[in-house]
C-alpha angles and dihedrals in degrees: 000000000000080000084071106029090064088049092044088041090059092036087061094045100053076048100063101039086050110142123211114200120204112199119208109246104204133000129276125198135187142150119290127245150171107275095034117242142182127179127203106359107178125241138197113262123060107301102346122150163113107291090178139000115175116161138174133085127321084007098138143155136202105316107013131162114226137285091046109219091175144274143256121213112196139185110210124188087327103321127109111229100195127210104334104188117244111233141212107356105335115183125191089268098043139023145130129231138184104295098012153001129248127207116188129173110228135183130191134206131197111230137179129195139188135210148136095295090049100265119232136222123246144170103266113197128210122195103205102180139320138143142247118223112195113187 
């Protein structure tokens, strides 16, 4: 009996710390802020993503501990996961948030336009790819 208890306890275990990664499926690109945000990154899956990533100090939503660092709002296999607070020190490329942790690889680019109303130059981001880990 005690041969098959210790097997099915670390069966369970490895259960219950199971990770599930999301990967981000094509770029997404805005302009960039303080606080940083980024709005419907895609993930795999059908119909997965980042509803909403804003991150930087006093950036809160409903429920947060101070000091606010930011917040992810996901949508997972059809379920709205709603401001999960980011956690320690998060940036726009790495953070981690309650119930998982995300990684993406972003660029930037400096542009100027011009236009009747005189146009105006801006940070544009790029999320190339990353990936969304919920635990």
């Amino acid at each position: 009996m005690t041969k098959l208890v210790l097997p099915l306890m670390l069966l369970l275990a490895a259960l219950a710390t199971a990770q599930t990664t999301y990967t981000v499926t094509s770029p997404v690109s805005g302009v960039s802020t303080t606080p940083f945000r980024a709005f419907n990154i895609p993930l795999s899956g059908s119909g997965n993503q980042v509803n909403w990533l804003e991150v930087g100090p006093n950036t809160s939503c409903a429920g947060q501990t101070l000091p606010a660092v930011g917040f992810i709002f996901l949508t997972i296999d059809g379920v709205a996961l709603p401001c999960a607070p980011l956690t320690d020190s998060p940036s726009r490329v790495h953070g981690t948030f309650v119930g998982g942790s995300y990684d993406f690889v972003i660029t930037t680019v400096y542009r100027c336009s011009g236009g009747r109303g005189g146009g105006g130059c801006h940070t544009v981001f790029t999320i190339q790819s990353g990936d969304v880990v919920l635990n």
